[in-house]
Each structure stands twice: as structure tokens, then as C-alpha cells.
C-alpha positions as a LaTeX table, in Angstrom:
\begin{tabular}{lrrr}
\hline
Residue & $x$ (\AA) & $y$ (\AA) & $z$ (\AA) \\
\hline
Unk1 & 3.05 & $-15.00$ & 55.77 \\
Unk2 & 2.43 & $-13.43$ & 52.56 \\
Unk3 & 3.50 & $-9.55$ & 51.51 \\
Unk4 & $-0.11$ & $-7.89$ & 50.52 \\
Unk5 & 1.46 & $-4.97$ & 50.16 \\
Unk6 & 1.60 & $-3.54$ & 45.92 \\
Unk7 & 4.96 & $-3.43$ & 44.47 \\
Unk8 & 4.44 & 0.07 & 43.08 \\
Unk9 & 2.70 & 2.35 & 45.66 \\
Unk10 & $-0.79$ & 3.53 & 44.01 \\
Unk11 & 0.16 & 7.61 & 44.14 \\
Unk12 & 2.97 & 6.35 & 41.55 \\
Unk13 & 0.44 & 5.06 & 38.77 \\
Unk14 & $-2.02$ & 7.79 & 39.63 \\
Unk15 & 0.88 & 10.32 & 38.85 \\
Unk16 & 1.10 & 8.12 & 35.69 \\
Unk17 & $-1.96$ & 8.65 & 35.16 \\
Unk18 & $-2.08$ & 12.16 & 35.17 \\
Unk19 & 1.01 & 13.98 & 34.91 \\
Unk20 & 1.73 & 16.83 & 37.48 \\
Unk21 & 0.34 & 20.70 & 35.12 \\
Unk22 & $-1.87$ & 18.39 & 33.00 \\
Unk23 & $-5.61$ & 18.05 & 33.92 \\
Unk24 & $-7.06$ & 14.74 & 33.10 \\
Unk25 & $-7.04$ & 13.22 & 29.28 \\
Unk26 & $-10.85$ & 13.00 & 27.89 \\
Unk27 & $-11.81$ & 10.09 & 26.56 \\
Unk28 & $-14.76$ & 9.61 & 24.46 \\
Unk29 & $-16.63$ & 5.58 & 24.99 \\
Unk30 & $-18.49$ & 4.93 & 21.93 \\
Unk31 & $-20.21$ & 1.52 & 22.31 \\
Unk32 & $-20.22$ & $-0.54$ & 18.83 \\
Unk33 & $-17.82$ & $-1.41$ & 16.48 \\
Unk34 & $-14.74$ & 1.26 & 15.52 \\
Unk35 & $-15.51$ & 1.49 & 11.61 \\
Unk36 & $-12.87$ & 4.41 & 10.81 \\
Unk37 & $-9.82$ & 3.07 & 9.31 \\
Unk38 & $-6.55$ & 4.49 & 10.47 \\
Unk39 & $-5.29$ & 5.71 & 6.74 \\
Unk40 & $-7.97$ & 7.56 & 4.62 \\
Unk41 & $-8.86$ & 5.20 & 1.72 \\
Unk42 & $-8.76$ & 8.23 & $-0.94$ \\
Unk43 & $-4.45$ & 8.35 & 0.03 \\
Unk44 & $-4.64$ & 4.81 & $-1.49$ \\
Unk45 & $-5.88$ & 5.98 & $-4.84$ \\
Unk46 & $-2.91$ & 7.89 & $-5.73$ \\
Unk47 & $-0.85$ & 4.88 & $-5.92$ \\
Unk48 & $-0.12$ & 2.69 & $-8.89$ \\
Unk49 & $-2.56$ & 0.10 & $-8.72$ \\
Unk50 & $-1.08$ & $-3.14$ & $-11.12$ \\
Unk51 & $-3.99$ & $-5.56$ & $-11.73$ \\
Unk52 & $-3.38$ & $-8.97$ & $-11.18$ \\
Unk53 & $-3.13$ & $-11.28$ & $-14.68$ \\
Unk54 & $-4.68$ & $-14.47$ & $-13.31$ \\
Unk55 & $-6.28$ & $-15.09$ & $-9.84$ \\
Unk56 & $-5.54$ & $-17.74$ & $-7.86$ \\
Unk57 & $-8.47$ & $-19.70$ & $-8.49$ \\
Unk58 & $-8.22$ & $-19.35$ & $-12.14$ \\
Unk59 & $-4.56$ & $-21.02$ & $-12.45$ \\
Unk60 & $-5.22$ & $-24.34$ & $-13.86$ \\
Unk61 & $-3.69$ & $-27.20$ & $-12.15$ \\
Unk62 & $-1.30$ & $-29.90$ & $-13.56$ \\
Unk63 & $-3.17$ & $-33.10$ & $-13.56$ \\
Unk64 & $-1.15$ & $-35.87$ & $-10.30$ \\
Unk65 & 0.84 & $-38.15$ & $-12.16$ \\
Unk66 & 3.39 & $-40.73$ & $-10.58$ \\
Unk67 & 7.03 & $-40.55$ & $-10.75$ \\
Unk68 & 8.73 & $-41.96$ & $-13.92$ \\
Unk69 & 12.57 & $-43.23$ & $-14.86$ \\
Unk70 & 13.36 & $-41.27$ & $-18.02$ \\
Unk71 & 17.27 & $-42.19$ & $-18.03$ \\
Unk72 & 17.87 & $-45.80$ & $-16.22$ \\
Unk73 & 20.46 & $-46.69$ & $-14.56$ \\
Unk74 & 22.82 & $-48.95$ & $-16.77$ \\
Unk75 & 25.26 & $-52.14$ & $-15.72$ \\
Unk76 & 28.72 & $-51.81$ & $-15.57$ \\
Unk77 & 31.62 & $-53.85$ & $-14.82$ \\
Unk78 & 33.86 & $-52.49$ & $-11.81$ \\
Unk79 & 37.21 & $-53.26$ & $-10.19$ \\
Unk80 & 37.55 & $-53.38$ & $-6.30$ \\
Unk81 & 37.95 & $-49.70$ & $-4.66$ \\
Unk82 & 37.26 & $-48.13$ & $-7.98$ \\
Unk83 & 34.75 & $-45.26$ & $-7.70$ \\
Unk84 & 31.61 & $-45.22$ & $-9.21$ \\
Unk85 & 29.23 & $-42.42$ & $-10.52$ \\
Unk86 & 25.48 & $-43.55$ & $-10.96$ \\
Unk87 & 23.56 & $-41.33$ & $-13.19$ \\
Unk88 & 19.80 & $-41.71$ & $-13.90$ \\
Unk89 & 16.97 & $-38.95$ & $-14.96$ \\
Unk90 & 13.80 & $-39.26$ & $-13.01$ \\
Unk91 & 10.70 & $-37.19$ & $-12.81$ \\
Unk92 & 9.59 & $-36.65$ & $-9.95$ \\
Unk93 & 6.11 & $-36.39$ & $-10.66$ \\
Unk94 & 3.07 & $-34.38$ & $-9.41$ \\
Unk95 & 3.25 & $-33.24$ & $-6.75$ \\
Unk96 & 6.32 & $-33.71$ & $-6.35$ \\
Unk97 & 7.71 & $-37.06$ & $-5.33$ \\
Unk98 & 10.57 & $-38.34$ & $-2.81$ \\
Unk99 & 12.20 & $-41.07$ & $-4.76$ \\
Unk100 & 14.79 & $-43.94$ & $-3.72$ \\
Unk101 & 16.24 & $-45.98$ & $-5.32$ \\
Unk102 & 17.70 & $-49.64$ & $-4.09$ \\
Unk103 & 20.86 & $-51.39$ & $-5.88$ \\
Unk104 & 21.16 & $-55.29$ & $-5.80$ \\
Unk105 & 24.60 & $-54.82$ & $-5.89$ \\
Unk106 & 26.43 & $-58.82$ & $-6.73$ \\
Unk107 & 30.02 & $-59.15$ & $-6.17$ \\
Unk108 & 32.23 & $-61.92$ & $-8.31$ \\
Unk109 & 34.98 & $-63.35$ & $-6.94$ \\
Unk110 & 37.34 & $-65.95$ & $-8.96$ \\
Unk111 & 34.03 & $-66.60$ & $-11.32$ \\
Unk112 & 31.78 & $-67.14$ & $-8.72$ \\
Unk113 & 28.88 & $-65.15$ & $-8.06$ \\
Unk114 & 28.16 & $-64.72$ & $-4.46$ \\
\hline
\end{tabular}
């Protein structure tokens, strides 16, 4: 069977409730909406208000354009198991892009191009 008993006997949470030399805690129900803030707004005029240069609706907004190579990537001869350093400028574009690139790398052996 199931345990109906409570896990807390209820003279616990009425003890809780009201602590032993303590009468009961009034409390006031006001139906509506609560319309006080919690800080006065006249503490708020003492501080240093900085106004704002531009809002955000008044920043202009780059026009898109797509990604572009500024500085390609050039040919170059290479030796077997000789590092290599590609370099290339791109702009990314706006926004900004995620750009790969792809090498059709061609490997000559005795002449032959395979």
C-alpha cells in the first residue's frame, strides 16, 4: 500500500508559520496590478546620466556584398616533402562569409604530368 501520511507533520509548518512570542504577520490583499517600483525613481536622478550618440535604429547598415579574392593565390614549383606556405587576402564579405578554398594540386613525375 501507499504511505498517506505527510512527510513533515502539519504542527511543524504551522510553527513555521508563526513563530512561538510572535502573533500572526498581517498581510494586506490588494487586487490589481502592484504599480510601486521597488527603488524610488527620484534616487535615479542623482546619477550621471550619459546620452547615447546614435540609437540602434539610426546606425546605418553596410550594404551585403559577396566575398572577393584581393591577393590570389600564385603557382609555384615544389620539390617532394618540401613545405609549403599558401598565402592569399580575401574579404570575407557582408555579412560575413565562410570561405574555402579547393587546390587542383598536379604532381610531375620524370616529365609526365599525372
Amino acid at each position: 500500500g501507499v504511505d498517506d501520511r505527510a512527510f513533515v507533520p502539519q504542527d511543524k509548518f504551522r510553527d513555521l508559520e508563526h513563530p512561538q512570542g510572535k502573533g500572526r504577520r498581517p498581510l494586506e490583499i490588494i487586487p490589481g496590478v502592484d504599480t510601486q517600483p521597488f527603488v524610488s525613481p527620484d534616487k535615479f536622478r542623482n546619477l550621471d546620466h550619459i546620452p547615447t550618440l546614435m540609437k540602434p535604429e539610426d546606425i546605418p547598415l553596410e550594404a551585403s556584398r559577396p566575398p572577393r579574392v584581393i591577393v590570389p593565390l600564385s603557382n609555384c614549383e615544389l620539390e617532394e616533402l618540401m613545405p609549403v606556405i599558401l598565402t592569399t587576402t580575401i574579404d570575407a564579405g557582408v555579412p560575413m562569409a565562410t570561405v574555402r578554398i579547393f587546390l587542383a594540386v598536379t604532381r610531375t613525375i620524370s616529365g609526365c604530368t599525372q
